[in-house]
ZAMARGU-4260 file (C-alpha; in steps of 0.2 Angstrom, whole numbers, plus 5000, padded with zeros to 4 digits):
<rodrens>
0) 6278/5417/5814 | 6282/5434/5807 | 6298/5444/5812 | 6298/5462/5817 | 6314/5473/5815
5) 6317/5482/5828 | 6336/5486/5826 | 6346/5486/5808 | 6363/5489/5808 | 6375/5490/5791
10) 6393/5491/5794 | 6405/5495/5779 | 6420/5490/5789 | 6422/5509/5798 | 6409/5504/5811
15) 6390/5500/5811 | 6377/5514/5807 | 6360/5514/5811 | 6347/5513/5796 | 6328/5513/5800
20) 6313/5502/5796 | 6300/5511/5785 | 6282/5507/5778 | 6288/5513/5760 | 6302/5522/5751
25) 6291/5536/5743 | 6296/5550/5754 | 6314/5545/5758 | 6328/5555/5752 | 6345/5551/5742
30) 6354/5549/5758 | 6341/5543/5768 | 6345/5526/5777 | 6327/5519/5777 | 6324/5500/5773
35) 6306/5491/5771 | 6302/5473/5777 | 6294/5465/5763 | 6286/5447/5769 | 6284/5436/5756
40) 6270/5419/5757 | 6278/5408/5767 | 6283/5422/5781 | 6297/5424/5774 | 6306/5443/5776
45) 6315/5453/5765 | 6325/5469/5765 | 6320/5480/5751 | 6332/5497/5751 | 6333/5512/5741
50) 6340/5516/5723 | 6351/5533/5728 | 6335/5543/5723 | 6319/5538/5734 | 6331/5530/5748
55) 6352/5529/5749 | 6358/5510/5741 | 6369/5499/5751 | 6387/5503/5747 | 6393/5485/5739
60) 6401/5473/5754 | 6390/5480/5768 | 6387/5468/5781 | 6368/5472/5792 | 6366/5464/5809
65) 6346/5464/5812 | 6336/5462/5827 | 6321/5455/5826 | 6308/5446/5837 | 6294/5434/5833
70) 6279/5430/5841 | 6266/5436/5831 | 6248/5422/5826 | 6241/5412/5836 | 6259/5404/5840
75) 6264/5421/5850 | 6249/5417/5861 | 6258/5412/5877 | 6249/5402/5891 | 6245/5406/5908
80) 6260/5407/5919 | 6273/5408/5905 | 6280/5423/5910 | 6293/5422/5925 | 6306/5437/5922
85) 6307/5456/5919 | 6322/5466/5914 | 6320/5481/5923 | 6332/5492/5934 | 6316/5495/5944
90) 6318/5488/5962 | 6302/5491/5966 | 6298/5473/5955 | 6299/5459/5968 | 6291/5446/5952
95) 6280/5445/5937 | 6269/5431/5930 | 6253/5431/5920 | 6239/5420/5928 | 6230/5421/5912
100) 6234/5416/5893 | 6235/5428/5878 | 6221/5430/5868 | 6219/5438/5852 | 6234/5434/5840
105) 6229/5429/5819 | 6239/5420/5808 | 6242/5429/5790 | 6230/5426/5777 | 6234/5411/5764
110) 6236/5414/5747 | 6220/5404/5744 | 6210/5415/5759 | 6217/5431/5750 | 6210/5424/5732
115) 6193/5418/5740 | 6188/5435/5752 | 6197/5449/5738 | 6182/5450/5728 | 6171/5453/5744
120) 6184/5466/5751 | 6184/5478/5738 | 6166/5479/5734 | 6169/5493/5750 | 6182/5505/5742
125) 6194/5510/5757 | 6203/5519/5744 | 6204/5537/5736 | 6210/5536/5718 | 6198/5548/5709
130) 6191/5563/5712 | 6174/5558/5718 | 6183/5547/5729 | 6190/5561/5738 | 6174/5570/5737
135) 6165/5554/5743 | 6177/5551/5759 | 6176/5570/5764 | 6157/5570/5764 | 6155/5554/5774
140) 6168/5563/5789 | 6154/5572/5804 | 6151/5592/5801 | 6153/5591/5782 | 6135/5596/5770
145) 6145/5589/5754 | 6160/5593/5746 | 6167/5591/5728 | 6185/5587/5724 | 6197/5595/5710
150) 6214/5587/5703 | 6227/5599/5698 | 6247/5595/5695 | 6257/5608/5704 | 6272/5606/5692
155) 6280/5593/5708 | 6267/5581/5712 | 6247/5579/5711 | 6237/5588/5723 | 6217/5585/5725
160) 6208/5604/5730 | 6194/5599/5741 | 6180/5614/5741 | 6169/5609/5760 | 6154/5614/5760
165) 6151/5613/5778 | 6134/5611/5787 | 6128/5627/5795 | 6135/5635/5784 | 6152/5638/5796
170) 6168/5642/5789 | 6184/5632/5785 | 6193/5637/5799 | 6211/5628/5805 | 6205/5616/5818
175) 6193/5609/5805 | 6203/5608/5792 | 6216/5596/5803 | 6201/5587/5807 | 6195/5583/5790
180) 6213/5582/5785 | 6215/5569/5798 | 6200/5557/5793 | 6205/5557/5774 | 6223/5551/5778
185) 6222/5533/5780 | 6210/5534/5761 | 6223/5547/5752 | 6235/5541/5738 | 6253/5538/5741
190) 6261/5552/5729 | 6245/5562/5731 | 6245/5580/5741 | 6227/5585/5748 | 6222/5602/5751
195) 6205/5611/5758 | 6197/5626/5752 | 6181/5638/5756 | 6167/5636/5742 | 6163/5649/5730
200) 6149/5659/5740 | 6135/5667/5726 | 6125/5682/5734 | 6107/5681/5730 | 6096/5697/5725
205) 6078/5693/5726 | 6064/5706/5726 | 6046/5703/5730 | 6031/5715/5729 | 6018/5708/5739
210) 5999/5714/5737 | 5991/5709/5756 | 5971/5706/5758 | 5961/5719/5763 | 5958/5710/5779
215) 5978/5708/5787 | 5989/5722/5792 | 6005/5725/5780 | 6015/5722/5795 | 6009/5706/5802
220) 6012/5699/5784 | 6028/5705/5781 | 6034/5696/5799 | 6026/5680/5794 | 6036/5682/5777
225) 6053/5685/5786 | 6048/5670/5796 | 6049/5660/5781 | 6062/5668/5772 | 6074/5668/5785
230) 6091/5660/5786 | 6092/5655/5803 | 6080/5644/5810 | 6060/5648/5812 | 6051/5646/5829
235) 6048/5630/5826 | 6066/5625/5825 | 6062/5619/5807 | 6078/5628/5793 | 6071/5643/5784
240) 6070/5643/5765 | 6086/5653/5762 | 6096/5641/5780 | 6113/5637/5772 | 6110/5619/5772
245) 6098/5621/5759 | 6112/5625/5747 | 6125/5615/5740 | 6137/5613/5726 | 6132/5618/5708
250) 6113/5618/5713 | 6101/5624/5701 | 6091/5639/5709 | 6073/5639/5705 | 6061/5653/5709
255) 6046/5643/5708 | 6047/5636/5726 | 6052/5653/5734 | 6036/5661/5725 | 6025/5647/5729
260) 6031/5648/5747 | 6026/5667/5749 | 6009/5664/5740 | 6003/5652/5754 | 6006/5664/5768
265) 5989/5670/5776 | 5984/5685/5771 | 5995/5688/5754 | 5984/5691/5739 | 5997/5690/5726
270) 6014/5691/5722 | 6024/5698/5708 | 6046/5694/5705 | 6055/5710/5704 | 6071/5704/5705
275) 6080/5688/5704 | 6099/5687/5700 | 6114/5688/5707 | 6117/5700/5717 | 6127/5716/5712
280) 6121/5708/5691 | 6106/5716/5682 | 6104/5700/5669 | 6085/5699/5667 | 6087/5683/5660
285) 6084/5671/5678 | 6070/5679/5681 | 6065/5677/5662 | 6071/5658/5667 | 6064/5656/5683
290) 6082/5649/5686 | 6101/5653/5691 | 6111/5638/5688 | 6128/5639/5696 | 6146/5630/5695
295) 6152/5616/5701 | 6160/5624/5716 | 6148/5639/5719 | 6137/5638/5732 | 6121/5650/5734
300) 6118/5660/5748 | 6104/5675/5753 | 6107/5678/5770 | 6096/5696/5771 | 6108/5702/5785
305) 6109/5721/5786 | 6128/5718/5795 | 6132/5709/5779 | 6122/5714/5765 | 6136/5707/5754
310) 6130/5690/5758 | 6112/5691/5749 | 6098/5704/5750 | 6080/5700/5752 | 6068/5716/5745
315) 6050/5713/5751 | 6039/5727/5745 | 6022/5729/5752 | 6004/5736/5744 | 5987/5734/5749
320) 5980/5728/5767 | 5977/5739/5781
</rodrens>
């Protein structure tokens, strides 16, 4: 059975003082009374303390008084009726008893068990050591696109930067953050200090001239383009071509798709690129490409919105029709 501390005491002849159990001695000061029960193969515990510099050192002759319980595995499973007294100062407790016997308790894993199901075990990473990992374990938590991790050494201690590309497009704000902060906890590196940021947003400028056939009005195809170029959702419910979850991290933007899309409307004739580039850049050389590529933490975005015409500008000039 394996003990559990639940009071340790050190007493260097002036009178006992408290020190308390901890997981580890990583964050633990110079002073810091913090001790970790160590338990060894056969059950054994150990008290491991500090060195003066991640936890304080036993002064030399300090006698600990411990208290401890056991019970844990299937030997701390009590049977029915075994349970006859209470401490309590409640008078409202005439007796106690458990008509039913515990269930549930596991015996520690052998040596030979831990050599055997290892290998099994760690084909799942439950881990975050590098910086895919990070990037892996943020994009698996709900309301996350994709995001892409960064290592940087703050002169104190490592810190991985996690740019979140969130789905909808929404921003970063506190209450996610603390959510997404929460879920990659139990995968983060002891020693390891995680921080979330807002992608590197890349305004679009895209200009198309549009020759309609005879037979449409200039109106009607121009709607039916917006329709389709749009970065909400179209009537159908389907995402437009420039939604936000369209675009991700370090995404290669090709025109080919956009032009294609535009060609297929009813009633277009042709269509000729006047513009493709970032916006606010006049580098003919995308449109010479056919392509923007974009860094590792930008992220595209043309959302045509006249309140914010910072965030990407759609130009649809029209010719021909009625």
């Amino acid at each position: 059975m394996q003990p559990l501390v639940t009071e340790l005491e050190g007493d260097t002849g002036i009178g006992p003082a408290p020190w308390s159990i901890q997981p580890d001695l990583l964050n633990s000061g110079q002073d810091a009374r913090h001790a970790v029960v160590e338990l060894d193969e056969s059950g054994v515990a150990i008290l491991r303390f500090g060195d003066d510099d991640q936890g304080a050192r036993p002064d030399s002759g300090t006698s600990f008084t411990i208290t401890y319980r056991v019970g844990n595995g299937p030997q701390g499973n009590i049977g029915a009726e075994g349970i006859r007294h209470v401490v309590s100062a409640d008078a409202r407790i005439v007796a106690v008893r458990n008509p039913l016997p515990a269930a549930g308790g596991a015996a520690p894993e052998t040596a030979a068990q831990i050599r055997r199901r290892a290998p099994r075990a760690f084909r799942t990473q439950l881990r975050a050591v590098t910086p895919e990992d990070y990037a892996a374990f943020t994009t698996a938590q709900r309301g996350v696109q994709k995001a892409a991790a960064t290592p940087r050494w703050t002169g104190s201690w490592h810190t991985q930067t996690i740019t979140v590309d969130r789905e909808g497009g929404l921003p970063l704000d506190r209450t996610f953050e603390n959510q997404l902060s929460s879920g990659i906890e139990r995968y983060r590196m002891a020693g390891h200090d995680v921080n979330f940021s807002d992608p590197v947003f890349v305004s679009l400028h895209l200009a198309l001239q549009i020759c309609v056939s005879r037979d449409y009005f200039r109106s009607d195809v121009k709607q039916a383009l917006l329709e389709i170029f749009t970065s909400g959702r179209r009537r159908d419910g389907s995402p437009g071509l420039f939604h936000p979850d369209n675009f991700s991290f370090g995404q290669t933007i090709y025109l080919s798709p956009w032009h294609a899309a535009a060609r297929q409307v009813r009633g277009v004739s042709s269509v000729r690129v006047l513009q493709f580039s970032r916006q606010g850049e006049d580098d003919p050389k995308p449109l010479a490409d056919r392509y923007i590529q974009l860094g590792k933490l930008e992220i595209a975005r043309l959302s045509n919105d006249p309140n914010f015409p910072e965030h990407g500008v759609l130009e649809l000039t029209m010719l021909g029709g009625k």
